[in-house]
Short mmCIF file of the C-alpha atoms (twelve columns), coordinates in Angstrom:
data_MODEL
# 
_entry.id   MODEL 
# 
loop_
_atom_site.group_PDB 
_atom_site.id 
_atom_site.type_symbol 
_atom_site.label_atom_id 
_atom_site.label_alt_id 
_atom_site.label_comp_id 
_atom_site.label_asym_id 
_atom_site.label_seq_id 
_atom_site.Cartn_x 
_atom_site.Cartn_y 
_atom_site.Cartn_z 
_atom_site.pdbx_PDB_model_num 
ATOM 1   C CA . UNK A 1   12.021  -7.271  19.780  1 
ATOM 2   C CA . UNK A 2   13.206  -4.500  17.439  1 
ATOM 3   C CA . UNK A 3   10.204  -5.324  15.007  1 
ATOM 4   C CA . UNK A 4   7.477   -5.900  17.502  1 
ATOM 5   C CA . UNK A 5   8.068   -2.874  18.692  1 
ATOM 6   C CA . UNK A 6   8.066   -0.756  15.410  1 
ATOM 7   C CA . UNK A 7   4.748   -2.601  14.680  1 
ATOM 8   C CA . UNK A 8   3.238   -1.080  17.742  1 
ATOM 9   C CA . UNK A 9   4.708   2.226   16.874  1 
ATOM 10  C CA . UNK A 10  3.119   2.048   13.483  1 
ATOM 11  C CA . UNK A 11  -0.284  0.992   15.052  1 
ATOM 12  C CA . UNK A 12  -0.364  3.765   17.472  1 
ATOM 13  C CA . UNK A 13  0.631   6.326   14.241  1 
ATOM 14  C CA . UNK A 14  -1.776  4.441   12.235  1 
ATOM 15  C CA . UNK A 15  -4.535  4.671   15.011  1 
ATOM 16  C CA . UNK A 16  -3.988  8.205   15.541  1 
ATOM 17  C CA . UNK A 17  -4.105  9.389   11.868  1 
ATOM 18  C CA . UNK A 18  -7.992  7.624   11.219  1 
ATOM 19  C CA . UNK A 19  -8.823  8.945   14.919  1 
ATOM 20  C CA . UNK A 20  -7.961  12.683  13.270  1 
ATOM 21  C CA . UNK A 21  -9.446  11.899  9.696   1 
ATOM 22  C CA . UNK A 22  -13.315 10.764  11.486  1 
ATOM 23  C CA . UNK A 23  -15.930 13.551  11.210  1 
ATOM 24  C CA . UNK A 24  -17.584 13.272  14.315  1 
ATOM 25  C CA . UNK A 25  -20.650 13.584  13.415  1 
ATOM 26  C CA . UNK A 26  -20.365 10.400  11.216  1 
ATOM 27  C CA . UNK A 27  -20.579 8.480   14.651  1 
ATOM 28  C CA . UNK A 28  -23.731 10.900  16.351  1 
ATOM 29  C CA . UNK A 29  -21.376 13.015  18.164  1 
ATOM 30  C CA . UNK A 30  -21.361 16.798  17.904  1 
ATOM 31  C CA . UNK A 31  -19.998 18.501  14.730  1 
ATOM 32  C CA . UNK A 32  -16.308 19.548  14.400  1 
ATOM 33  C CA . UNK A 33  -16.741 22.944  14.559  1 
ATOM 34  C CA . UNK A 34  -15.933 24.511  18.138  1 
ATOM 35  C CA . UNK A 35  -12.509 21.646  18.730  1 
ATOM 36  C CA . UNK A 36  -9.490  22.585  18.582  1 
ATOM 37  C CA . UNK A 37  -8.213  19.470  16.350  1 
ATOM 38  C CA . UNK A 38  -10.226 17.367  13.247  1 
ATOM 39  C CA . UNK A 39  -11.113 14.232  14.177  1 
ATOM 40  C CA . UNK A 40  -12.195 11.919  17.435  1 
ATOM 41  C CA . UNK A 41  -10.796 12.771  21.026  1 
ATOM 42  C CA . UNK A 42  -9.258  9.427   22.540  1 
ATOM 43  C CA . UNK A 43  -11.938 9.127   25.330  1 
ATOM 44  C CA . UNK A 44  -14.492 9.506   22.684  1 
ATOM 45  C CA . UNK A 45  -12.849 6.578   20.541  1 
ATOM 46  C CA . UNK A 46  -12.384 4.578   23.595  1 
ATOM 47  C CA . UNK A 47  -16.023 5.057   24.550  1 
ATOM 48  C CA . UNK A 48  -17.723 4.097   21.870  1 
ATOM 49  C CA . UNK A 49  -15.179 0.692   21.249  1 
ATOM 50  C CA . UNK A 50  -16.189 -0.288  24.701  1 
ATOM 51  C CA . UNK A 51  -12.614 0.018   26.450  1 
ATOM 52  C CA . UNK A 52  -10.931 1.790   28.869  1 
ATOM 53  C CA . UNK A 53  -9.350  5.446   28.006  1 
ATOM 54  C CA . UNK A 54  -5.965  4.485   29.536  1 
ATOM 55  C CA . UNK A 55  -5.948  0.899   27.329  1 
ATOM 56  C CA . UNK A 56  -6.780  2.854   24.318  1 
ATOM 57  C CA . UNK A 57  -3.730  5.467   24.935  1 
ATOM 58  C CA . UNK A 58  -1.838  3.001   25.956  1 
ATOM 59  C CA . UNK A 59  -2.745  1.272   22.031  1 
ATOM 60  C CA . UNK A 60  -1.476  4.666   20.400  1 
ATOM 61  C CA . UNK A 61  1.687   4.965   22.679  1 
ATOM 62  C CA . UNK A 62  3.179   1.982   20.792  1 
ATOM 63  C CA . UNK A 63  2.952   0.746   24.694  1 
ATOM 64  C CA . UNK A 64  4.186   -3.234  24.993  1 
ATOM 65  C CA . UNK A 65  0.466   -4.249  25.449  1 
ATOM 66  C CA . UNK A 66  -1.954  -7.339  23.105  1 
ATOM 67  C CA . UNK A 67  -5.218  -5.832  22.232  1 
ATOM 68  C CA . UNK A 68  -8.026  -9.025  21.883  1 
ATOM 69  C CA . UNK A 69  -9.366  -9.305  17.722  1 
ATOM 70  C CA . UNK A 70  -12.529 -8.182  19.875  1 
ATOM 71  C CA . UNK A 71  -10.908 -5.063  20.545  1 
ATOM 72  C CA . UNK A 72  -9.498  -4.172  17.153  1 
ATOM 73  C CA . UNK A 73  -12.560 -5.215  15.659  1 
ATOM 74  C CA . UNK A 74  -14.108 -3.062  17.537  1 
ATOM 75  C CA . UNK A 75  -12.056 -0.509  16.672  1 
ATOM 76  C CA . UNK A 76  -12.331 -1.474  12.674  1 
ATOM 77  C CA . UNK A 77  -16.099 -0.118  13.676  1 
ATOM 78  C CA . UNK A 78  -15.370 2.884   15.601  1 
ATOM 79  C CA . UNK A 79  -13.060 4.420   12.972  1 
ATOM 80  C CA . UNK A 80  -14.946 3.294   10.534  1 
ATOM 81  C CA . UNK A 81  -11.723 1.056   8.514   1 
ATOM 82  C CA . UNK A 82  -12.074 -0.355  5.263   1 
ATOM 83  C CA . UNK A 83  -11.539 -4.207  4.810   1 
ATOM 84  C CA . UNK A 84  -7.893  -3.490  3.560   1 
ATOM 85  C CA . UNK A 85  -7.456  -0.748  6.657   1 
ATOM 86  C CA . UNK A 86  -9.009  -3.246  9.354   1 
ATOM 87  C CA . UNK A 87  -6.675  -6.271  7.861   1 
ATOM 88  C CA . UNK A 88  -3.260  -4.147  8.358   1 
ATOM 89  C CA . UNK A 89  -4.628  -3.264  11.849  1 
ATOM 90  C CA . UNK A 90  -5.158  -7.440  11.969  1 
ATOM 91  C CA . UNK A 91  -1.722  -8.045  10.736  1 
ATOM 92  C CA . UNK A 92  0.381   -5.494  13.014  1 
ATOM 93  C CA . UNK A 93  -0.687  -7.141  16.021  1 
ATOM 94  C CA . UNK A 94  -0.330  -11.166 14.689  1 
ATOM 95  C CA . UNK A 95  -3.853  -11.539 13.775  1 
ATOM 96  C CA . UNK A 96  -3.742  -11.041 9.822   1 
ATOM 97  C CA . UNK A 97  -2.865  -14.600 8.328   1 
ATOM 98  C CA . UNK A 98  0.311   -14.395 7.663   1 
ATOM 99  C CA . UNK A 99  2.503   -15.639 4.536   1 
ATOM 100 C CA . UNK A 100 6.094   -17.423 4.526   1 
ATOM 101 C CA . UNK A 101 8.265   -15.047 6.919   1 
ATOM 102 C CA . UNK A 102 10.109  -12.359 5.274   1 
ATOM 103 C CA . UNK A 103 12.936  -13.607 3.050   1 
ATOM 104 C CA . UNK A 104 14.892  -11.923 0.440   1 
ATOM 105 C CA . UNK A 105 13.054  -10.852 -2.829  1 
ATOM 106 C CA . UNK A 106 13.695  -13.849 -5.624  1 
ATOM 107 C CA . UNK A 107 16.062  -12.603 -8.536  1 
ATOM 108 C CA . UNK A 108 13.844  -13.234 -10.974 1 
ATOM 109 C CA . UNK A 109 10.212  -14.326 -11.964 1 
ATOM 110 C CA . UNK A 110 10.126  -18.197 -12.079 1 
ATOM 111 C CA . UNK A 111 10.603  -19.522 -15.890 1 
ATOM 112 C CA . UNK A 112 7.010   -20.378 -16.571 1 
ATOM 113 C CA . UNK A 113 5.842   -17.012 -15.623 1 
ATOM 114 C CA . UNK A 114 8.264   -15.268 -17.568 1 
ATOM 115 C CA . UNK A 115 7.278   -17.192 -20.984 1 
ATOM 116 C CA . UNK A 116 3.711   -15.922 -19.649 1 
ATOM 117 C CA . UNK A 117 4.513   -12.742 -19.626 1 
ATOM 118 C CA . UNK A 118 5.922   -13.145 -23.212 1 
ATOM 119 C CA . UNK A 119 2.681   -14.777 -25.026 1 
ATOM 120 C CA . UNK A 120 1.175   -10.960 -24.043 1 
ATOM 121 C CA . UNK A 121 0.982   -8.285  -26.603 1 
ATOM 122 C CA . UNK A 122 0.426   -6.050  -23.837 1 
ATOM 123 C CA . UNK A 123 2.439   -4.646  -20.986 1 
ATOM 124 C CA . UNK A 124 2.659   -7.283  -18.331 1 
ATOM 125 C CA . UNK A 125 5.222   -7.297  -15.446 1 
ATOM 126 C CA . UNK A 126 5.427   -9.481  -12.486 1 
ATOM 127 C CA . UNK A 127 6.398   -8.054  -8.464  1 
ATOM 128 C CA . UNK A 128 7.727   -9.612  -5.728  1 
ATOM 129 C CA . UNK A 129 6.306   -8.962  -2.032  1 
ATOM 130 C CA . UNK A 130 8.467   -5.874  -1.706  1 
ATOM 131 C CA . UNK A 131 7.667   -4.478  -5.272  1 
ATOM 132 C CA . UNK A 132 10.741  -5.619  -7.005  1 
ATOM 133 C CA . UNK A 133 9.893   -5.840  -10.791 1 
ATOM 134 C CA . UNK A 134 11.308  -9.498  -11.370 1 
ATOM 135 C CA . UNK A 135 10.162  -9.920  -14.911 1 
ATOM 136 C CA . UNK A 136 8.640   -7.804  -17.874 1 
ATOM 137 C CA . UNK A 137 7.173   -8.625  -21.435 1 
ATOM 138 C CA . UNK A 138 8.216   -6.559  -24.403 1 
ATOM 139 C CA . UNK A 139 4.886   -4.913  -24.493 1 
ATOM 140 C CA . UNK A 140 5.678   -3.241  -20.793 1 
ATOM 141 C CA . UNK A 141 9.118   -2.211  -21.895 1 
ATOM 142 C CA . UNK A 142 7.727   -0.105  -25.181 1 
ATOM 143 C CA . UNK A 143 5.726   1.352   -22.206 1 
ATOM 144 C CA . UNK A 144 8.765   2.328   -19.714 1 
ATOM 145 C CA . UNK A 145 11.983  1.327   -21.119 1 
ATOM 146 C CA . UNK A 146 13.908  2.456   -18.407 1 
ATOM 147 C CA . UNK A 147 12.757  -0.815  -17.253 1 
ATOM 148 C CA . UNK A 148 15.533  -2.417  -18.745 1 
ATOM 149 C CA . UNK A 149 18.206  -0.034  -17.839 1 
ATOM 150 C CA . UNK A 150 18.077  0.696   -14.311 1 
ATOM 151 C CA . UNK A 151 19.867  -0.821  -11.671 1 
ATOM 152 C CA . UNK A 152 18.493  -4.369  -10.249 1 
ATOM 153 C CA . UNK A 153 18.812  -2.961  -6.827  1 
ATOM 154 C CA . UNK A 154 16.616  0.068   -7.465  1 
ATOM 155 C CA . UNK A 155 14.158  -1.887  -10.399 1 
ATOM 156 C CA . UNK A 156 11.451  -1.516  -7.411  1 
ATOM 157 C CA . UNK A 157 8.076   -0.196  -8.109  1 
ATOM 158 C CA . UNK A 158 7.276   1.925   -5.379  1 
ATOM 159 C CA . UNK A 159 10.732  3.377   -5.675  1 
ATOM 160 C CA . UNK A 160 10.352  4.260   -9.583  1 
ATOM 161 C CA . UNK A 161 7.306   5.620   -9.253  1 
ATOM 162 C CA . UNK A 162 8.583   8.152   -6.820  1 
ATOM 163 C CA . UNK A 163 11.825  8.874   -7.833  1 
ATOM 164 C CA . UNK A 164 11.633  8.303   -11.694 1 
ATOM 165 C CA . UNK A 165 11.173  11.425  -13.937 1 
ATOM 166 C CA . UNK A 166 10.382  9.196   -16.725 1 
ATOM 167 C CA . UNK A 167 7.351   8.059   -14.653 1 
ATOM 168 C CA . UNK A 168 6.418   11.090  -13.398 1 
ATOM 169 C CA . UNK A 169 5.625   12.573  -16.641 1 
ATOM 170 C CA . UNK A 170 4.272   8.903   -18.178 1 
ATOM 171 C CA . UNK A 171 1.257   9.641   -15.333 1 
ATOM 172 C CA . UNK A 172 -0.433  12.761  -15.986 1 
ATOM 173 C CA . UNK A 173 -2.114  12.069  -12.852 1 
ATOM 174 C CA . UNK A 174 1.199   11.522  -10.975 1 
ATOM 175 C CA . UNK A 175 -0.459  13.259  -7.509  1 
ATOM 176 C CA . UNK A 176 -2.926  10.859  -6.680  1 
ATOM 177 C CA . UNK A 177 -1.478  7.632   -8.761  1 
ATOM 178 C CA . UNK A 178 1.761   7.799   -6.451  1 
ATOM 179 C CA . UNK A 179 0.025   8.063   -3.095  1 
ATOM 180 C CA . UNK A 180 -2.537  5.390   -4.199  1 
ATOM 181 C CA . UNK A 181 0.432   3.106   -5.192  1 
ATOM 182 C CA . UNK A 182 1.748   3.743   -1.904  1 
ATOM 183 C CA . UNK A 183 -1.483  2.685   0.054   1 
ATOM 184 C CA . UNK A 184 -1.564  -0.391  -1.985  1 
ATOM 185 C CA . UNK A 185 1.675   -0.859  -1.211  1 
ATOM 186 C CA . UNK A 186 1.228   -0.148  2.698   1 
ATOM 187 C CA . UNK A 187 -2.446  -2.856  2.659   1 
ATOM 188 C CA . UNK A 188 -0.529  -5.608  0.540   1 
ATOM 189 C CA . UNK A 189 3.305   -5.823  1.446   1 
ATOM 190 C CA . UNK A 190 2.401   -4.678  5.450   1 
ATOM 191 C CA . UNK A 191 1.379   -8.672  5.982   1 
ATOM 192 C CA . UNK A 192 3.344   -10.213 3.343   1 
ATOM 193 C CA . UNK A 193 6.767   -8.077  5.439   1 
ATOM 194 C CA . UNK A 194 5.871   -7.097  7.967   1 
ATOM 195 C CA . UNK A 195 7.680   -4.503  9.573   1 
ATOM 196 C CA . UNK A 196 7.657   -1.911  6.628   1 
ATOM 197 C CA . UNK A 197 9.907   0.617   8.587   1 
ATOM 198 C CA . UNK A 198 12.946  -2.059  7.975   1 
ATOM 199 C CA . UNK A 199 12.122  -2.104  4.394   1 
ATOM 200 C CA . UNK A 200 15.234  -1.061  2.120   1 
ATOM 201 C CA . UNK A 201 12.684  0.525   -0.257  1 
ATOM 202 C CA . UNK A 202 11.076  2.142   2.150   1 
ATOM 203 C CA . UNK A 203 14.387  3.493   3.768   1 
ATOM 204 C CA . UNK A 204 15.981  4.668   1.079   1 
ATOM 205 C CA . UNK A 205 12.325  6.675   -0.211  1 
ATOM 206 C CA . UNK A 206 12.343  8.130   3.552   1 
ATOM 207 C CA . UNK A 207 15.912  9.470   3.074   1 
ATOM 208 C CA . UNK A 208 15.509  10.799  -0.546  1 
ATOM 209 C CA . UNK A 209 12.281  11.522  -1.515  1 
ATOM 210 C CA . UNK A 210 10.749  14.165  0.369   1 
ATOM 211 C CA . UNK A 211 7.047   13.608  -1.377  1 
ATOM 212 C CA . UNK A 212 7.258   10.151  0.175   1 
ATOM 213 C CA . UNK A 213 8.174   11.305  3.331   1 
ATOM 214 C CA . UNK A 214 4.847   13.357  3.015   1 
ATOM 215 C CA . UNK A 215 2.570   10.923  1.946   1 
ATOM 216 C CA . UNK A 216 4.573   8.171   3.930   1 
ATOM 217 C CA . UNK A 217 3.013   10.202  7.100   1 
ATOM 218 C CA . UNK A 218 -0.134  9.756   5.841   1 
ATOM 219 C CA . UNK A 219 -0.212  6.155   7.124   1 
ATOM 220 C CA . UNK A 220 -3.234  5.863   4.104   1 
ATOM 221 C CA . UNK A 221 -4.151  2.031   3.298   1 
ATOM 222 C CA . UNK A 222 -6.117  0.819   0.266   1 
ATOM 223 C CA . UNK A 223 -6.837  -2.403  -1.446  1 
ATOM 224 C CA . UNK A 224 -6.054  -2.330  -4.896  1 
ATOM 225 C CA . UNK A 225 -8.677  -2.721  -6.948  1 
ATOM 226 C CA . UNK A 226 -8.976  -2.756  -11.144 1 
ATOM 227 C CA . UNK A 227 -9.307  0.355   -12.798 1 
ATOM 228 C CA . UNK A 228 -8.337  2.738   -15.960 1 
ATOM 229 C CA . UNK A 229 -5.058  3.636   -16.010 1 
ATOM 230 C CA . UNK A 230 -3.977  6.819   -18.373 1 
ATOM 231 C CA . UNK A 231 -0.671  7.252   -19.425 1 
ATOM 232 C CA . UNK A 232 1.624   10.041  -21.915 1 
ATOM 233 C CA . UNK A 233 3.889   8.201   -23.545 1 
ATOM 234 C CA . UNK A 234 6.653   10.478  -25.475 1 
ATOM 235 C CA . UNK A 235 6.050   8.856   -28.722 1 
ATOM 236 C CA . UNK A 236 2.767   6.571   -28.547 1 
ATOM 237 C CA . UNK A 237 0.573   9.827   -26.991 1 
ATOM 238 C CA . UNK A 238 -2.345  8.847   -24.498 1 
ATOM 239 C CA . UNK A 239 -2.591  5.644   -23.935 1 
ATOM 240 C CA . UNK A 240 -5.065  3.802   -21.808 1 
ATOM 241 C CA . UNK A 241 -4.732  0.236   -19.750 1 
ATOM 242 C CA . UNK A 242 -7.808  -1.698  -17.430 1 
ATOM 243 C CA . UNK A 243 -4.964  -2.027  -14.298 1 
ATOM 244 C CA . UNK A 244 -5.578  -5.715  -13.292 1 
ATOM 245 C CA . UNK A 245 -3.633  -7.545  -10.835 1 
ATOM 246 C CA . UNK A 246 -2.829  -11.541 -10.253 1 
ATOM 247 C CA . UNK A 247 -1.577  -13.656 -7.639  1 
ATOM 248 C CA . UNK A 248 -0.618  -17.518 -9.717  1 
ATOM 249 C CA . UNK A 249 -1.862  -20.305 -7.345  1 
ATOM 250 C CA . UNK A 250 1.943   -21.898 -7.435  1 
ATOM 251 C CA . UNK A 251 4.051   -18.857 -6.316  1 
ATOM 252 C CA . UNK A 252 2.669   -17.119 -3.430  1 
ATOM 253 C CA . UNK A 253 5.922   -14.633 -3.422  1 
ATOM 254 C CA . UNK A 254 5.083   -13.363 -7.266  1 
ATOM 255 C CA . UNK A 255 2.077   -11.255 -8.625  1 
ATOM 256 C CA . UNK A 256 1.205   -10.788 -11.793 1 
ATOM 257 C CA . UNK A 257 0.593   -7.242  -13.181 1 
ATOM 258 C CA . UNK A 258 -1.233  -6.540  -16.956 1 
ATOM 259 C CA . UNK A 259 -2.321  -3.515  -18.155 1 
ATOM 260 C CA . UNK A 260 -4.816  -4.776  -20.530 1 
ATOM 261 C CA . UNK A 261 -5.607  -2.164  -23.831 1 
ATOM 262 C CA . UNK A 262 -9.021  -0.114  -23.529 1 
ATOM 263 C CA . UNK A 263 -10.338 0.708   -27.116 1 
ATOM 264 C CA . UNK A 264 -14.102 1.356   -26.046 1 
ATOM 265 C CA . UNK A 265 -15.859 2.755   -22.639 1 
ATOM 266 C CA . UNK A 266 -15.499 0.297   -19.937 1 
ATOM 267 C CA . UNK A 267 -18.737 -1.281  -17.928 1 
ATOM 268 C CA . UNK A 268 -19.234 -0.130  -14.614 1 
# 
């Protein structure tokens, strides 16, 4: 009960925050200008999703009501959701295709992917469904050796990222990388867990960090995707990685991570 009902809170706070980020006039309706707040009124929202004003409060109350897919597709249109966005929506309400339940993260990446991760000469690492960094290469530790070092309870990715110095200054574009990691995180561990709000990581970030806090409020979801990644290393300068991500067909609780070496301009 506890968790069904923190999913509905999170889909009304979720709801609410792309209701306020839609420029009305990217659905025909009258520019922002003369309201009071940014964004889509609920009656507006409700209208153009073809429901009922009181169902559609009722959705952002966290209220103990099951919207139809037809109805949260329909709202995928009217707020205009990504794929990733539209598939969290899916998942908080049962809809998403759901993995194994939740179970504890495994202590360690499975043997075969760890001798993997070892024929790379570059940095490799491998995550479980909550971000726990259950194996690394050589390669990744010559990258961020703290790696090595840091507690097993706390060698989580989301929680390094935001609470590591060592990080912080290894991304010179620390801002926007942490907040992106963290609507990756939200899009790809929100069905895998489930109720993120019971995560440990994502407790212990609430109570500590207040940047997370911040973005955490955000309620921003994004599908990774493979890109450039910069970093400053302290004694190997600028370095730049293609970010690639991969799930092995045998282990559905593991995904691969490489950052593979850039030497020349990359192809769109």
């Amino acid at each position: 009960m506890h968790t069904s009902n923190n999913r509905r809170a999170e889909l009304g706070h979720f709801l609410r925050a792309r209701r306020a980020r839609l420029d009305p006039a990217a659905v025909g309706l009258p520019p922002a200008g003369a309201r009071r707040r940014p964004g889509l009124r609920r009656e507006e929202v409700a209208t153009l999703s073809g429901m009922s004003v009181t169902w559609y409060t009722w959705l952002e109350q966290g209220r103990d009501v099951q919207p139809s897919r037809q109805v949260l597709d329909a709202l995928a249109r009217t707020l205009r959701l990504t794929p990733a966005e539209h598939t969290y929506v899916l998942s908080l309400t049962g809809y998403a295709p759901a993995d194994a339940p939740r179970r504890p993260a495994p202590a360690g990446a499975p043997g075969h992917l760890r001798r993997l991760l070892d024929t790379l000469d570059f940095p490799a690492y491998a995550i479980a469904p909550d971000w726990t960094i259950t194996g690394w290469n050589a390669a990744y530790a010559d990258l961020y050796p703290n790696v090595a070092t840091v507690a097993p309870d706390r060698r989580n990715l989301l929680w390094l990222v935001f609470t590591d110095p060592y990080v912080r200054d290894l991304l010179p574009d620390w801002e926007i990388t942490s907040r992106r990691f963290l609507a990756e995180f939200r899009a790809e561990a929100g069905p895998r867990l489930g109720d993120l709000g019971d995560s440990p990581v994502v407790r212990r970030l609430l109570e500590t960090s207040d940047t997370f806090r911040d973005a955490w409020q955000d309620h921003r979801v994004e599908g990774f995707a493979s890109r450039e990644r910069v970093f400053r290393h302290p004694a190997a300068g600028e370095l730049r990685f293609e970010h690639h991500r991969l799930a092995p067909a045998d282990q559905q609780d593991v995904h691969l991570v490489l950052y593979t070496p850039v030497t020349g301009e990359l192809d769109a």
